[in-house]
N, C-alpha and C positions, 0 to 999 in steps of 0.2 A: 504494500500500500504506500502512496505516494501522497500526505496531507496538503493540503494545501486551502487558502478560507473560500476559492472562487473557483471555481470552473470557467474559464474562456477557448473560445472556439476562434481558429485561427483560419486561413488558406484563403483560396483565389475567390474572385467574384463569380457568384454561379453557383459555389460548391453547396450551399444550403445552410450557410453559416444563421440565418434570420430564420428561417423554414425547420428546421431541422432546430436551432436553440430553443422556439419558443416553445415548441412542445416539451423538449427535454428537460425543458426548466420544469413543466407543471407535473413530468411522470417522475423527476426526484426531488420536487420541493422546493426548488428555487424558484428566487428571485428574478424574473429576464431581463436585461438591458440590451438593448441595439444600437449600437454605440453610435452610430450613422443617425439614426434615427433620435435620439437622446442630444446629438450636437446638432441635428434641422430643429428642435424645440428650443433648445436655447438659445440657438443664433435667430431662430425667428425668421430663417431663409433655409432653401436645400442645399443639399451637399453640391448638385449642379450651380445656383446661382453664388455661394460660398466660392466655388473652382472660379467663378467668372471675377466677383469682384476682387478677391483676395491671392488668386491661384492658387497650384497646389500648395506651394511652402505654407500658405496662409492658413490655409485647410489642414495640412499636420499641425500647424501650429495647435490649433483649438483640438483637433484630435489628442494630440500628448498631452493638454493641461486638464481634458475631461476622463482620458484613463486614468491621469492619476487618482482625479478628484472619485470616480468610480471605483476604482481597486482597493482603495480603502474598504472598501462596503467589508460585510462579509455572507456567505449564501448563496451568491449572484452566480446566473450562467449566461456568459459577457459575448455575445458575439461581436465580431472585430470590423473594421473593417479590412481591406484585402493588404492594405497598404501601408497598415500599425505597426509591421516588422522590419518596416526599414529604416527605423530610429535604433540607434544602439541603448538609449535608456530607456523607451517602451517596451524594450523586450529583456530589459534587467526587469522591469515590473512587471511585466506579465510573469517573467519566472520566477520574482520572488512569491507574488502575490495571489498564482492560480497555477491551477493542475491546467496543465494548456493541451487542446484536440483539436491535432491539423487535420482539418477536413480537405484529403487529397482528391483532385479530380484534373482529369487529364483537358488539356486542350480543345479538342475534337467537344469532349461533354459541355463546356465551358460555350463555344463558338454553339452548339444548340442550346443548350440552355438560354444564353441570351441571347438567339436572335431574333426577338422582337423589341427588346429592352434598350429603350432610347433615351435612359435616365443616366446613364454610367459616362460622367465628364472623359476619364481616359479612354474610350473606346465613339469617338466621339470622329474619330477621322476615317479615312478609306477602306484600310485594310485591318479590321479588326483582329483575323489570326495572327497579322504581321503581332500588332498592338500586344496579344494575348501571351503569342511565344515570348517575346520580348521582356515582357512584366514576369512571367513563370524563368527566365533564367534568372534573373535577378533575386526574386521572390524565392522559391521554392527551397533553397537549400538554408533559407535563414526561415523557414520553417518548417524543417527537417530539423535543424538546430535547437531550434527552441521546443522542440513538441515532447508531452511527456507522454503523447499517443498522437500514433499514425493512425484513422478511420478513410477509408476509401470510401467514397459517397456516391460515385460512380452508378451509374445504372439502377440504382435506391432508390423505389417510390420512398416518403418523407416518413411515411410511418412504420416501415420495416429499419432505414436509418436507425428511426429514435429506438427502436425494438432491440435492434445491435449493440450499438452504440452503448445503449444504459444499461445492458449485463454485460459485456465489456468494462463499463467502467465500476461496476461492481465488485470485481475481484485489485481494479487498479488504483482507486482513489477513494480516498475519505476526506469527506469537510472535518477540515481543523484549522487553530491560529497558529501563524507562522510569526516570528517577531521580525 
């Protein structure tokens, strides 16, 4: 067993980080935060028009000062956004402060999954797979790094995921306080 006070769900856009936490939250008890979703209420603007006025830097910025303010919590199952792992100290707090699950999902699932989805600022120009490959080299190995479980999400209706997933994490995690 692996303590930790939060549960947070990590990996690319698509993978069912939003889909797949909120149920998860309610079949073990947590608390759910969607951290995307939790920074467009308090900025009172979406993550799209946040990319426009502030760009990205502007948009981590408020991202890293609401995980901290969030990680604090205790309970919480935090899904991420895709982009949270490329701060070297969001990902000291994700790993002090939560049992973290990289929701891995290839490419190809990624490019269907979103392609209707006209909300996502970085996939916003021509070639989305280009966009997609691009972000997963970057991406993926800094959460392979950080993850204290690999979950393949792949080919997963959302309710056999959350059905995996939470006896899987049965034998791997328990809520506890870490100092």
């Amino acid at each position: 067993m692996n303590p930790a006070p939060n549960l947070v769900l990590v990996g690319p856009m698509g993978a069912g980080k939003s889909s797949i936490g909120r149920r998860l939250a309610i079949r073990l008890g947590l608390d759910f935060v969607d951290l995307d979703r939790r920074l467009e209420q308090d900025a009172g603007a979406t993550v799209t028009t946040i990319f426009a006025m502030e760009g990205e830097a502007g948009f981590r910025r408020r991202e890293t000062a609401l995980l901290a303010e969030v990680l604090q919590g205790h309970g919480l199952l935090v899904a991420t956004g895709g982009g949270v792992v490329l701060d070297p100290a969001n990902r000291d707090l994700l790993h002090r402060r939560g049992f973290v699950v990289y929701l891995r999902l290839p490419v190809e699932e990624q490019l269907a999954r979103l392609a209707r989805d006209r909300t996502r600022p970085l996939l916003k120009g021509d070639n989305r797979e280009a966009t997609l490959r691009a972000l997963s080299l970057v991406r993926t190995p800094l959460y392979e790094g950080l993850a204290d479980r690999v979950f393949d999400s792949a080919s997963l209706a959302v309710d056999m995921a959350v059905r995996r997933l939470a006896a899987q994490l049965q034998a791997a995690w328990t809520r506890g306080e870490v100092a």
